[in-house]
C-alpha positions as protocol buffer text, in pm:
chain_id: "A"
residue {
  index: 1
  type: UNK
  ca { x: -657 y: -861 z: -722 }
}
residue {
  index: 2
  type: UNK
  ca { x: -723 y: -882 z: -1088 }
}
residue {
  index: 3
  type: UNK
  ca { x: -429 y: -1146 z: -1209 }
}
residue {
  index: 4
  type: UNK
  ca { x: -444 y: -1094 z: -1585 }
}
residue {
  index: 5
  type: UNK
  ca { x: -278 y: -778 z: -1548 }
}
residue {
  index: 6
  type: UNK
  ca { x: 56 y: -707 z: -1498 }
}
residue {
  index: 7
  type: UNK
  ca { x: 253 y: -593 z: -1221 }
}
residue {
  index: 8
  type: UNK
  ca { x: 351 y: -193 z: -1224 }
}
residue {
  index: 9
  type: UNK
  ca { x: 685 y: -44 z: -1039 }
}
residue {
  index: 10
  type: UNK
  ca { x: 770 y: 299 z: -1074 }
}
residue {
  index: 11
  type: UNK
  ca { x: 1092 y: 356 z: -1063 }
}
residue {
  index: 12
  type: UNK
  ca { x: 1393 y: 616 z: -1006 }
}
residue {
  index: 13
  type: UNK
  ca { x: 1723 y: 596 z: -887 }
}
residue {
  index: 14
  type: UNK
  ca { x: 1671 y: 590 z: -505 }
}
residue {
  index: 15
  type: UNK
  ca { x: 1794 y: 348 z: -251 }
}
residue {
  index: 16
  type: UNK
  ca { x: 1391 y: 281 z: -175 }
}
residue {
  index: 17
  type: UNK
  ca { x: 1299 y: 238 z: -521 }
}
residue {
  index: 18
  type: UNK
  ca { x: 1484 y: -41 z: -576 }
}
residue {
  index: 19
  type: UNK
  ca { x: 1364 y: -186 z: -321 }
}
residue {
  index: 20
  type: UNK
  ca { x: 1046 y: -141 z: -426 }
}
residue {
  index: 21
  type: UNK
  ca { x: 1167 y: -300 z: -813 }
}
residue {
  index: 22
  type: UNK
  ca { x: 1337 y: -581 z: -633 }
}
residue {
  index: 23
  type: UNK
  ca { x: 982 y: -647 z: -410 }
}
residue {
  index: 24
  type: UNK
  ca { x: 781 y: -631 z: -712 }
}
residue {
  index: 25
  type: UNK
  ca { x: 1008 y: -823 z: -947 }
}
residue {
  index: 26
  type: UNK
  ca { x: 989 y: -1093 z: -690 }
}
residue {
  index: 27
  type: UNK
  ca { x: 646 y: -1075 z: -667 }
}
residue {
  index: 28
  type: UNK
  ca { x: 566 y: -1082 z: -1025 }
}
residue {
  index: 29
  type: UNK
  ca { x: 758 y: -1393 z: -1030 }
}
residue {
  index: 30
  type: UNK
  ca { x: 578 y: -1632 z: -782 }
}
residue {
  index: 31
  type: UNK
  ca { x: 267 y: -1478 z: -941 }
}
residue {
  index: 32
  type: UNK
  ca { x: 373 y: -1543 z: -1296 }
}
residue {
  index: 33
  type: UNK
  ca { x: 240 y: -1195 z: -1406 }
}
residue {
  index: 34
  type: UNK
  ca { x: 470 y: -968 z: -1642 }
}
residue {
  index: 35
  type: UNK
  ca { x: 670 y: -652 z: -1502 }
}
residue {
  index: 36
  type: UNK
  ca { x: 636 y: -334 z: -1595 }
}
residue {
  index: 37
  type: UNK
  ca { x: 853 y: -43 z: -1490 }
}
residue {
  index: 38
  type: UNK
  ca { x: 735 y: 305 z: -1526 }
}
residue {
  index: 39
  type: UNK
  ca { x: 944 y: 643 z: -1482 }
}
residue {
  index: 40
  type: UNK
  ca { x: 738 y: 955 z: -1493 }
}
residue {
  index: 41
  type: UNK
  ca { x: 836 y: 1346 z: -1667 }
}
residue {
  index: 42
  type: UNK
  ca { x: 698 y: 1552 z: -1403 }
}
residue {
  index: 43
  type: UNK
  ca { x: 512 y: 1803 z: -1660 }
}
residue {
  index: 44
  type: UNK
  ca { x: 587 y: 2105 z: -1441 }
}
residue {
  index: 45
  type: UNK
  ca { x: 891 y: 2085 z: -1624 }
}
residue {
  index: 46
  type: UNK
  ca { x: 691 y: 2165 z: -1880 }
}
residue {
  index: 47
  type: UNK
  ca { x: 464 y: 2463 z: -1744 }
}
residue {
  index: 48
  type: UNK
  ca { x: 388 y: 2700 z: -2055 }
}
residue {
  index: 49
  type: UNK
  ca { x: 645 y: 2498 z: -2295 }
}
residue {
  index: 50
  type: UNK
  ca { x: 880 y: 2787 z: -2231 }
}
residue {
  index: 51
  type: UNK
  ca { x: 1204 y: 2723 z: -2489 }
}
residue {
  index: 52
  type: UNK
  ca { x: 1478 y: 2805 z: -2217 }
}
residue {
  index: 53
  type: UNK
  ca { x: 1305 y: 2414 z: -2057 }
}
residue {
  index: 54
  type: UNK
  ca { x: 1338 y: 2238 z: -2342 }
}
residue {
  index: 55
  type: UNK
  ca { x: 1702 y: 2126 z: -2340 }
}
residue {
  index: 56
  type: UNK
  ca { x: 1668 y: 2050 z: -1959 }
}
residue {
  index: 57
  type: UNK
  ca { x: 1308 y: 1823 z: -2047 }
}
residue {
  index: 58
  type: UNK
  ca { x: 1535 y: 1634 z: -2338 }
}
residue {
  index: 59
  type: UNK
  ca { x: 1798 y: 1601 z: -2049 }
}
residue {
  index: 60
  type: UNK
  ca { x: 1537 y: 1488 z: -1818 }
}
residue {
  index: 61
  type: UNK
  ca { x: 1313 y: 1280 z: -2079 }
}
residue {
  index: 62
  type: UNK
  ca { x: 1668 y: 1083 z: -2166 }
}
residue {
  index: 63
  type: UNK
  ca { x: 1773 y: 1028 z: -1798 }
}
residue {
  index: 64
  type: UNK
  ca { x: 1434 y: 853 z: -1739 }
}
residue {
  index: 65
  type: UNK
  ca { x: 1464 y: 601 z: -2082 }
}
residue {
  index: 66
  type: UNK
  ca { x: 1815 y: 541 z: -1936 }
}
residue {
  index: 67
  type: UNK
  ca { x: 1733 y: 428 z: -1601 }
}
residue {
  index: 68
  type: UNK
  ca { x: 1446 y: 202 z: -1716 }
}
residue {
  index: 69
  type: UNK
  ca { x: 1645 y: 36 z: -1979 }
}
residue {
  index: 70
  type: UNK
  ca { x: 1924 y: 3 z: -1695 }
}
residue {
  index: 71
  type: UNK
  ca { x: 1681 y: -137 z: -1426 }
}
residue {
  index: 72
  type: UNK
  ca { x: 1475 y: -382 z: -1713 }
}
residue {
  index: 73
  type: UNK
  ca { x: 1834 y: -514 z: -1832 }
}
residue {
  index: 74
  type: UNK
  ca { x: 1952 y: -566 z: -1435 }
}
residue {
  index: 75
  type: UNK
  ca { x: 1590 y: -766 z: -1370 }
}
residue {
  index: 76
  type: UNK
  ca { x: 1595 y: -961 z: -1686 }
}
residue {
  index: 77
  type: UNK
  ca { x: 1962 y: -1071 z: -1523 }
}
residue {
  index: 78
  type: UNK
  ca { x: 1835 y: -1175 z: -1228 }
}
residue {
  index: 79
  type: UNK
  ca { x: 1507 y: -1320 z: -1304 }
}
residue {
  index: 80
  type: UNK
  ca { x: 1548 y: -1459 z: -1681 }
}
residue {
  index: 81
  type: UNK
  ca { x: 1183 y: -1606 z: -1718 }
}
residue {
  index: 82
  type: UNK
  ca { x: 1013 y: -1291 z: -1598 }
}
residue {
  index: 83
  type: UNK
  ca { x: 859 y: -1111 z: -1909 }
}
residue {
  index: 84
  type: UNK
  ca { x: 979 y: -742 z: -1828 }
}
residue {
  index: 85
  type: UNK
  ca { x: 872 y: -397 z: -2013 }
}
residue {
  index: 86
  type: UNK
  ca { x: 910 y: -19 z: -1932 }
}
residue {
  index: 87
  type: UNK
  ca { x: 732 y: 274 z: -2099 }
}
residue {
  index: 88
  type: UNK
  ca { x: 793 y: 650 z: -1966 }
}
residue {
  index: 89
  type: UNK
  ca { x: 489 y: 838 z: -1861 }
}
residue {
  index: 90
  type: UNK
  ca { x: 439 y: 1235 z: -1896 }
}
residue {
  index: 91
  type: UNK
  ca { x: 277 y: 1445 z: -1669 }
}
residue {
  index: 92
  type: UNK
  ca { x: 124 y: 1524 z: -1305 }
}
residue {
  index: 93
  type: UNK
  ca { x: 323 y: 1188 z: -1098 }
}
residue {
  index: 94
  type: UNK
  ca { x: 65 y: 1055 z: -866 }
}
residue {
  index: 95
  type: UNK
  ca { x: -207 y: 1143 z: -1132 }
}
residue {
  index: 96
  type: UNK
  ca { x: -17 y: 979 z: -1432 }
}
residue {
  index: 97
  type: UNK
  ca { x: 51 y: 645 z: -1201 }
}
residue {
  index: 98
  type: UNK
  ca { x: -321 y: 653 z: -1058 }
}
residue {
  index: 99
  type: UNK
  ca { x: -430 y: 638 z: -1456 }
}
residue {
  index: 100
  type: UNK
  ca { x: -194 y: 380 z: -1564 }
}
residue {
  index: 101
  type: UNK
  ca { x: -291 y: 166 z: -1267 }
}
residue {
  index: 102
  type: UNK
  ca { x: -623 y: 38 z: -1404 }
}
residue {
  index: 103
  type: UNK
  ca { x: -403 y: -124 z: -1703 }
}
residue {
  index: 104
  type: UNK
  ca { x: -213 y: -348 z: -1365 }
}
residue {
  index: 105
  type: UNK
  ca { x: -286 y: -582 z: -1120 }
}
residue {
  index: 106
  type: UNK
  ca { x: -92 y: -391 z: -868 }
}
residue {
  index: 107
  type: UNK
  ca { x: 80 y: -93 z: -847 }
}
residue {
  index: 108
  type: UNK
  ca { x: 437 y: -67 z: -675 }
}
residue {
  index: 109
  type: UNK
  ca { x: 599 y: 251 z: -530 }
}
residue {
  index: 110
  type: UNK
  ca { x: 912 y: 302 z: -316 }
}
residue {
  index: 111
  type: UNK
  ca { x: 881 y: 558 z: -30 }
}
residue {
  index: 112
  type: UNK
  ca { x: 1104 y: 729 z: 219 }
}
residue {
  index: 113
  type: UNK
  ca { x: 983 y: 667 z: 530 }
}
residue {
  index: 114
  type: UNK
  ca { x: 925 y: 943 z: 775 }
}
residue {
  index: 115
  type: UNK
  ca { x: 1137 y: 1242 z: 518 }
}
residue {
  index: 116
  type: UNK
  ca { x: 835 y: 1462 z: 305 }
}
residue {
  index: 117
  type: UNK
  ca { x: 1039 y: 1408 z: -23 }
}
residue {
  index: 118
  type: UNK
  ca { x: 934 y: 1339 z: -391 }
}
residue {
  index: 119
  type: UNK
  ca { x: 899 y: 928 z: -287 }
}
residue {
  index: 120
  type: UNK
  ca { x: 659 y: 956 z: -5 }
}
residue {
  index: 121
  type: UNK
  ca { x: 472 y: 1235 z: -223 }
}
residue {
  index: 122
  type: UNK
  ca { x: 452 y: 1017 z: -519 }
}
residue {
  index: 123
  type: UNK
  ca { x: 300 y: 704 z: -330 }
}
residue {
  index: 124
  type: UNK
  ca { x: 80 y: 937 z: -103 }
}
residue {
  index: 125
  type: UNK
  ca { x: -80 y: 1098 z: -413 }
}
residue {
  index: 126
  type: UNK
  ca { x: -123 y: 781 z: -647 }
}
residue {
  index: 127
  type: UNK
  ca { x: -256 y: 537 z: -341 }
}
residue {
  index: 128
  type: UNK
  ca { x: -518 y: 813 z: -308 }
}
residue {
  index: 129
  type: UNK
  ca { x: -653 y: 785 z: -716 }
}
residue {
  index: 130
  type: UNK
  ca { x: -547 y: 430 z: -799 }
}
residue {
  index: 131
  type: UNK
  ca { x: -773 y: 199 z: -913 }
}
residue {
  index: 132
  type: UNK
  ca { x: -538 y: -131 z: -867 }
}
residue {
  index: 133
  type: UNK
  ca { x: -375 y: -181 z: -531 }
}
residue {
  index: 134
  type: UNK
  ca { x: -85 y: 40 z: -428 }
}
residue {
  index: 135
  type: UNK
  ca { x: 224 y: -168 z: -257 }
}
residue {
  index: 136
  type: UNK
  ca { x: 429 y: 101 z: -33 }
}
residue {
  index: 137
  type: UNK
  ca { x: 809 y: -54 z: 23 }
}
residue {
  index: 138
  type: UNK
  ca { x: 1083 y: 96 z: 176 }
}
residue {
  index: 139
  type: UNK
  ca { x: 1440 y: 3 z: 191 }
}
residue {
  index: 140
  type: UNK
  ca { x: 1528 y: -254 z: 438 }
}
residue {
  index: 141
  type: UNK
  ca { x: 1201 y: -293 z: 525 }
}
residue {
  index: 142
  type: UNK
  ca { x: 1079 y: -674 z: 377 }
}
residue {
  index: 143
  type: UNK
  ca { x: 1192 y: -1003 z: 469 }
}
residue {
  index: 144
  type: UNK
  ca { x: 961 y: -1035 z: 764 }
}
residue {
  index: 145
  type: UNK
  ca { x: 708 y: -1261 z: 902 }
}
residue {
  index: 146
  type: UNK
  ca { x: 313 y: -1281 z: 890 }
}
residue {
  index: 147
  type: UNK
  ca { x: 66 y: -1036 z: 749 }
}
residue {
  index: 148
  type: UNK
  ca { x: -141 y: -780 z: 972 }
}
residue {
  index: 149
  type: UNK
  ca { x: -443 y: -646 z: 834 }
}
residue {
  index: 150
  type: UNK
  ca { x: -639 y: -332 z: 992 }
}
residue {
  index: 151
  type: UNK
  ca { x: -1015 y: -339 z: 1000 }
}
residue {
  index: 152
  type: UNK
  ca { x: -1287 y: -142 z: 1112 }
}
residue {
  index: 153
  type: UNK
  ca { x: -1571 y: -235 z: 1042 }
}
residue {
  index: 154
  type: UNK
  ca { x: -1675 y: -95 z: 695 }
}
residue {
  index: 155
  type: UNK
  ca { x: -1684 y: -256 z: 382 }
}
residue {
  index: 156
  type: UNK
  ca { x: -1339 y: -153 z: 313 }
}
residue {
  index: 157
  type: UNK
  ca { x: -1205 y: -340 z: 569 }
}
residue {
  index: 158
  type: UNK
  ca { x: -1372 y: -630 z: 491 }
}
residue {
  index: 159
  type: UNK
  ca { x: -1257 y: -614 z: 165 }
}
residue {
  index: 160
  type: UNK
  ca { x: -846 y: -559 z: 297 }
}
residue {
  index: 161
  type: UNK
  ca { x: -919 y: -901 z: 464 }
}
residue {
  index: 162
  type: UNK
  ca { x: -1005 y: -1087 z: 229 }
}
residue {
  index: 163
  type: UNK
  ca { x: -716 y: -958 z: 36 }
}
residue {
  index: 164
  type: UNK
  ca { x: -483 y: -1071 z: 323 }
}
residue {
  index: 165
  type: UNK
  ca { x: -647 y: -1395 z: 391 }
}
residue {
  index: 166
  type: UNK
  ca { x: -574 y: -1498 z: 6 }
}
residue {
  index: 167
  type: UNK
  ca { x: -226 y: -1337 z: 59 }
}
residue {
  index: 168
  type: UNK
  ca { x: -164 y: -1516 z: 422 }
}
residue {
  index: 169
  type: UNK
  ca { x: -254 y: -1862 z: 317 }
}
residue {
  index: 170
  type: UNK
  ca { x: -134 y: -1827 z: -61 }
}
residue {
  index: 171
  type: UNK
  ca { x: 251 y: -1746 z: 130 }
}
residue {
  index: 172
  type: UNK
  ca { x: 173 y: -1986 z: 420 }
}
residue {
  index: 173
  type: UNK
  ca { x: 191 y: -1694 z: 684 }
}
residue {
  index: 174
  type: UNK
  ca { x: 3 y: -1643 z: 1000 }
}
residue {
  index: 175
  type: UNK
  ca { x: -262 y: -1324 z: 953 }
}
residue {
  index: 176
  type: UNK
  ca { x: -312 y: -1120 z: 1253 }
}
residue {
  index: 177
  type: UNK
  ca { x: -632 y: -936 z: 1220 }
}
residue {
  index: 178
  type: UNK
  ca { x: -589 y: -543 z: 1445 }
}
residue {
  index: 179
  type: UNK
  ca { x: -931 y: -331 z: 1466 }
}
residue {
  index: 180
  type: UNK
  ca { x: -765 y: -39 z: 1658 }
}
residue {
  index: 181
  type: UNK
  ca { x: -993 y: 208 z: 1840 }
}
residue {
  index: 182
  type: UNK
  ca { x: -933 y: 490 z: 2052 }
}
residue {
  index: 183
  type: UNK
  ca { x: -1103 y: 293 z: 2359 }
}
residue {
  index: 184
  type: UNK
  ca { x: -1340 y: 488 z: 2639 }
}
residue {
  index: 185
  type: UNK
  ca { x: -1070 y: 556 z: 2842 }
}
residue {
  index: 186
  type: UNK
  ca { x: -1012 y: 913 z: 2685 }
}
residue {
  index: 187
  type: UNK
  ca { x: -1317 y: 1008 z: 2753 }
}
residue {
  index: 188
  type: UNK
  ca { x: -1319 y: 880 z: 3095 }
}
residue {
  index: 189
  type: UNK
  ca { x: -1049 y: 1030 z: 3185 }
}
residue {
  index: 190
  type: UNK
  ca { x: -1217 y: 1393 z: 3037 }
}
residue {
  index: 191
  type: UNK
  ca { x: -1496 y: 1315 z: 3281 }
}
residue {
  index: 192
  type: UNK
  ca { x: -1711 y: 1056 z: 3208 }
}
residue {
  index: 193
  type: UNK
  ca { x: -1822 y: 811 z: 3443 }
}
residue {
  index: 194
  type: UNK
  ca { x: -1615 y: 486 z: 3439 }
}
residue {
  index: 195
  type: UNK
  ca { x: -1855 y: 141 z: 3467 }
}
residue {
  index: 196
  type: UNK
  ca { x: -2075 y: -17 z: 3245 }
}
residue {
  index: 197
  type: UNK
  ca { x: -2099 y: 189 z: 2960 }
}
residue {
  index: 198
  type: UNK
  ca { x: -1691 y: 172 z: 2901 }
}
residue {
  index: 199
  type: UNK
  ca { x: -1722 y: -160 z: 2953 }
}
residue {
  index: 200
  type: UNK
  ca { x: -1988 y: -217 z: 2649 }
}
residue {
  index: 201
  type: UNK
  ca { x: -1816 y: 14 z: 2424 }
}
residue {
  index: 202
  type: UNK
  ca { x: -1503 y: -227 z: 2457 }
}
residue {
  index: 203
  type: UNK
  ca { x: -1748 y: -541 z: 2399 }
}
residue {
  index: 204
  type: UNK
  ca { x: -1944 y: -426 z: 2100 }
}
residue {
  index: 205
  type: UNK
  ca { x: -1629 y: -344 z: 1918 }
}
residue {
  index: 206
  type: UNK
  ca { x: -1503 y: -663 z: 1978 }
}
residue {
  index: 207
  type: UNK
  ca { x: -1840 y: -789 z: 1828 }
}
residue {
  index: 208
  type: UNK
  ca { x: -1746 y: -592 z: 1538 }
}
residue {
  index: 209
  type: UNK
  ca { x: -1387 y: -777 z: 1511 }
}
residue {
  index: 210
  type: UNK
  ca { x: -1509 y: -1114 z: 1566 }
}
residue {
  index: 211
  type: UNK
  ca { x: -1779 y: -1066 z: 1302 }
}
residue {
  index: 212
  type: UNK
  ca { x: -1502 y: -1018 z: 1063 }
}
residue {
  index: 213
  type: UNK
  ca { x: -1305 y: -1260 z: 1115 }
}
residue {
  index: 214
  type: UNK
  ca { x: -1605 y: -1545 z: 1107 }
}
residue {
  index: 215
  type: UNK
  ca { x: -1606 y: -1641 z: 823 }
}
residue {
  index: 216
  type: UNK
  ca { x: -1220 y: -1691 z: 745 }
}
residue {
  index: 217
  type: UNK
  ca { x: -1164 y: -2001 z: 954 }
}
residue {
  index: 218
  type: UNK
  ca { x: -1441 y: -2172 z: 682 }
}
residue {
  index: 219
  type: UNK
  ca { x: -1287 y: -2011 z: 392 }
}
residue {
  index: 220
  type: UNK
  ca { x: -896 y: -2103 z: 476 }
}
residue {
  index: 221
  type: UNK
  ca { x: -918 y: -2427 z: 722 }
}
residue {
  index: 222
  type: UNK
  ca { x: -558 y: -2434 z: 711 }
}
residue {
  index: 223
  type: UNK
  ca { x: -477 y: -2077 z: 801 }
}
residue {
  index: 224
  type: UNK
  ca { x: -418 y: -1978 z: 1165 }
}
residue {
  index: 225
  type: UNK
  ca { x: -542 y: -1605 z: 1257 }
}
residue {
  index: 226
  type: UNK
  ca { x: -507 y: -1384 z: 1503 }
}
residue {
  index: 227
  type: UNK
  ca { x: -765 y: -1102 z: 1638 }
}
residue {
  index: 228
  type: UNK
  ca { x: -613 y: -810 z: 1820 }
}
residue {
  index: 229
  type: UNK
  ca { x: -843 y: -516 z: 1934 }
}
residue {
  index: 230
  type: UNK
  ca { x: -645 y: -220 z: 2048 }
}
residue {
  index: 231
  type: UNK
  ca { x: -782 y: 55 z: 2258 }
}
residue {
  index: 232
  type: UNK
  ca { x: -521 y: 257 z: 2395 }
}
residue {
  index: 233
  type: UNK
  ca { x: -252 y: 342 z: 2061 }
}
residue {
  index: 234
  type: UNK
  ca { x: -409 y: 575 z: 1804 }
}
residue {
  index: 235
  type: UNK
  ca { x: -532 y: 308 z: 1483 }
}
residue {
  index: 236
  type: UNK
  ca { x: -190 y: 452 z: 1272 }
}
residue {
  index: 237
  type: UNK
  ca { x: 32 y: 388 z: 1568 }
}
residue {
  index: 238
  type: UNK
  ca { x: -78 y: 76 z: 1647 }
}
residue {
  index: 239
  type: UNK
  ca { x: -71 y: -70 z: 1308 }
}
residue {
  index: 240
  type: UNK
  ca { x: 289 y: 63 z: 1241 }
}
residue {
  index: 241
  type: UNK
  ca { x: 368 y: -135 z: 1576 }
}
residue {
  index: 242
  type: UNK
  ca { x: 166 y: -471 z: 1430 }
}
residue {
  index: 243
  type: UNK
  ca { x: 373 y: -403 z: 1122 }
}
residue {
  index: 244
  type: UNK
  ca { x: 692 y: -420 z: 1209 }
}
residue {
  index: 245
  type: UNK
  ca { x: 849 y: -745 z: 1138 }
}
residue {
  index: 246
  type: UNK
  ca { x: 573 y: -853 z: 937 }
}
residue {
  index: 247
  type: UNK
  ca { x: 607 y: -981 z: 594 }
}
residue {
  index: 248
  type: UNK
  ca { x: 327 y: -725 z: 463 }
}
residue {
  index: 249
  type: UNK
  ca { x: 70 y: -481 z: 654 }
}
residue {
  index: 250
  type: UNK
  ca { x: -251 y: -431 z: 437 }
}
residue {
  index: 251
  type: UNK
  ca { x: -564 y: -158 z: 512 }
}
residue {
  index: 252
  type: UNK
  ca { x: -855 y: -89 z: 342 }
}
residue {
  index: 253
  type: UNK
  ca { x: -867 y: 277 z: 170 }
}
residue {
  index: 254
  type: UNK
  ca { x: -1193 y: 426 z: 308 }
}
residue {
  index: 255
  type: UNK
  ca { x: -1110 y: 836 z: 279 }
}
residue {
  index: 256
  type: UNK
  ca { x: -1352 y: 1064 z: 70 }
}
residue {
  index: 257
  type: UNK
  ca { x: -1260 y: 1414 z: -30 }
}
residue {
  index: 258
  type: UNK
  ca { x: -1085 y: 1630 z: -273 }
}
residue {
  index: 259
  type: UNK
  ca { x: -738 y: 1637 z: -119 }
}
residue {
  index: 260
  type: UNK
  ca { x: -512 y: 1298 z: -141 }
}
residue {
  index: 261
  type: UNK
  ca { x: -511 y: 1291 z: 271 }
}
residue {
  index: 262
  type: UNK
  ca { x: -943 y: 1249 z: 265 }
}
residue {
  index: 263
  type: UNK
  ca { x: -918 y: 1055 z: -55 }
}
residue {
  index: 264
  type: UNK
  ca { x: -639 y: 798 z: 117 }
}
residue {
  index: 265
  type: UNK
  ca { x: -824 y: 817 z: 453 }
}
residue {
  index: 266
  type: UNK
  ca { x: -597 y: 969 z: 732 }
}
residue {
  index: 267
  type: UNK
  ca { x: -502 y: 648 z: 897 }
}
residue {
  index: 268
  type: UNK
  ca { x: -377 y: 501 z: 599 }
}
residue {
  index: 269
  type: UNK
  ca { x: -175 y: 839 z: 502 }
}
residue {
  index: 270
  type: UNK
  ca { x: -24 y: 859 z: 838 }
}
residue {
  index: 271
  type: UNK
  ca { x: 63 y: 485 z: 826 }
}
residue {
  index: 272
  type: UNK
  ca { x: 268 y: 567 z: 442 }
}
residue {
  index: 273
  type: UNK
  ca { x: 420 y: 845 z: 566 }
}
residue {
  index: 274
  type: UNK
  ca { x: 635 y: 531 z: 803 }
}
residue {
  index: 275
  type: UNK
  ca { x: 583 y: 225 z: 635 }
}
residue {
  index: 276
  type: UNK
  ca { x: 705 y: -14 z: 854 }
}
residue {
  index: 277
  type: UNK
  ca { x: 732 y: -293 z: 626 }
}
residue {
  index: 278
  type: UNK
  ca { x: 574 y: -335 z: 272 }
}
residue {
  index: 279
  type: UNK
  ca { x: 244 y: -200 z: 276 }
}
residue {
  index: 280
  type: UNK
  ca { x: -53 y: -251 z: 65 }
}
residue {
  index: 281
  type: UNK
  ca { x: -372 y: -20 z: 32 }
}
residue {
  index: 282
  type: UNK
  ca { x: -655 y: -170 z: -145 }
}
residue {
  index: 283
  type: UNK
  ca { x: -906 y: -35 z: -353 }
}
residue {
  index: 284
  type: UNK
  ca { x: -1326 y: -89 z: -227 }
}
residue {
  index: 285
  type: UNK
  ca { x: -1434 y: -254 z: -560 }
}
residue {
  index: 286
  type: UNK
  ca { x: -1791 y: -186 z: -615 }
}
residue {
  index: 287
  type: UNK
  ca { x: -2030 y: -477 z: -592 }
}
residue {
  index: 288
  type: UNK
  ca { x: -2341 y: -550 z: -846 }
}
C-alpha cells in the first residue's frame, strides 16, 4: 500500500457509512496519513441537463457539501491531529470513486450487508475499477481479532498475503492463511471413484498453501500464522465463516471481464455482498 497518499472515505448519511468514516479515520491515524472524505452527485440526476432537474441537483449538490462539512467538523473533534479534507465528486459513483482512488492509499466504503441497496452497489462497482485498495465496513462489524487472508494460488493471492502479513504483524495480530477449494468429494459423490486420486487432489493443494505461506515465517519471525485448507464450504462461504470475529478479512482481486462481478472476481463479490467484518480487496500491482 502506497503510504504517501492519503486515506479516501466516501461518505453519506447511513448507519454503515459511518462506520466506515469512523474505521478509516482511525486508520488514518495510526498510519499518520491525511483523510479525505468524498460524497458523490450521481450524474443520472443529470441525464440530458433537463431544466425541471436542476433545482433538485442544487438541492442534491448542497445536501452532499453539507454532510461532508458536518462529518470533517465531527472527525476533526474527535481526532484533532488528523489533517482532514472533503471535495464532492460528480458523476457515475463506483466509476467516479474507482478514478479518484489512484490519488489514495486506500479507498474506504460502507456497505449494507446482505440488502442490494445504493451502499453495497457503490463498493461492488468501485472495488471492481479501483486502482488503490478498497476497505468494505459495515456497521457493527470491527473490533475483532486476527486477520484471515484467502489465497489460491495465483499471483493475486500472493500479493493479498503479503498485504496481510505487513497488516498482521504491523497490529500484532495472529494471520490465518484459508485456500478454500471445493474438495473431490463432489465429484465423488457424482460418480467418481473414491481412492488415490481424491486423496492427491487434497495433497497437491495443500502443496499449493504451504508454498505460500514459506516464506512468511523468514519475513515476520515474530508473527504466528495459521494455514487452513478447506474442502467442503464453497471459497465465499468459508471465508465469511474465517471472517467473522476477525479484526480484518483480506482477498486478492483476480476477476477479468466487462461487468463489475468478472472484474471483482465472483468470490470476492459474493464475499461484499456479506462482509463479515472489515474487508479489504487488493489490487495485483504489475511487476517490472
Amino acid at each position: 500500500m502506497d503510504t504517501t497518499k492519503p486515506i479516501a472515505v466516501g461518505i453519506t448519511d447511513s448507519e454503515a457509512s459511518q462506520a466506515a468514516l469512523a474505521w478509516a479515520a482511525a486508520r488514518a491515524r495510526r498510519l499518520k496519513l491525511p483523510l479525505v472524505l468524498l460524497s458523490v452527485l450521481d450524474d443520472h440526476w443529470m441525464a440530458g441537463e433537463a431544466l425541471e432537474a436542476l433545482p433538485y441537483i442544487d438541492v442534491l449538490r448542497t445536501s452532499g457539501e453539507d454532510l461532508l462539512k458536518s462529518s470533517a467538523e465531527r472527525i476533526r473533534s474527535q481526532e484533532p491531529g488528523l489533517q482532514v479534507s472533503h471535495e464532492q465528486l460528480e458523476g457515475s459513483i463506483g466509476a467516479s470513486l474507482g478514478r479518484y482512488s489512484e490519488k489514495a492509499s486506500m479507498l474506504v466504503l460502507g456497505s449494507s450487508g446482505q440488502s442490494r441497496g445504493a451502499m453495497t452497489d457503490r463498493a461492488l462497482q468501485a472495488a471492481a475499477v479501483a486502482e488503490s485498495p478498497v476497505a468494505v465496513v459495515g456497521p457493527g462489524a470491527y473490533g475483532g481479532k486476527g486477520i484471515v487472508v484467502g489465497v489460491d494460488g495465483s499471483e493475486q493471492a500472493t500479493q493479498a498475503v503479503a498485504f496481510a502479513a505487513a497488516e498482521a504483524d504491523a497490529l500484532g495480530e495472529e494471520l490465518t492463511v484459508l485456500y478454500a477449494f471445493t474438495g473431490p468429494n463432489r465429484w465423488i459423490k457424482a460418480g467418481l471413484p473414491s481412492g488415490s486420486f481424491a486423496r492427491h487432489v487434497v495433497e497437491e493443494e495443500q502443496v499449493v498453501l504451504s508454498e505460500t505461506v514459506a516464506g512468511l515465517r523468514q519475513d515476520y519471525p515474530g508473527l504466528v500464522v495459521h494455514d487452513l485448507l478447506e474442502t467442503v464450504l464453497e471459497p465465499a462461504a468459508a471465508l465469511i465463516r474465517a471472517g467473522t470475529g476477525a479484526r480484518l478479512l483480506v482477498l486478492g482481486s483476480r476477476g477479468r471481464g466487462s461487468f463489475s462481478r468478472l472484474l471483482l472476481g465472483s468470490t470476492a463479490h459474493a464475499v461484499l455482498t456479506e462482509p463479515p467484518c472489515p474487508t479489504v480487496i487488493t489490487r495485483l500491482k504489475k511487476r517490472a
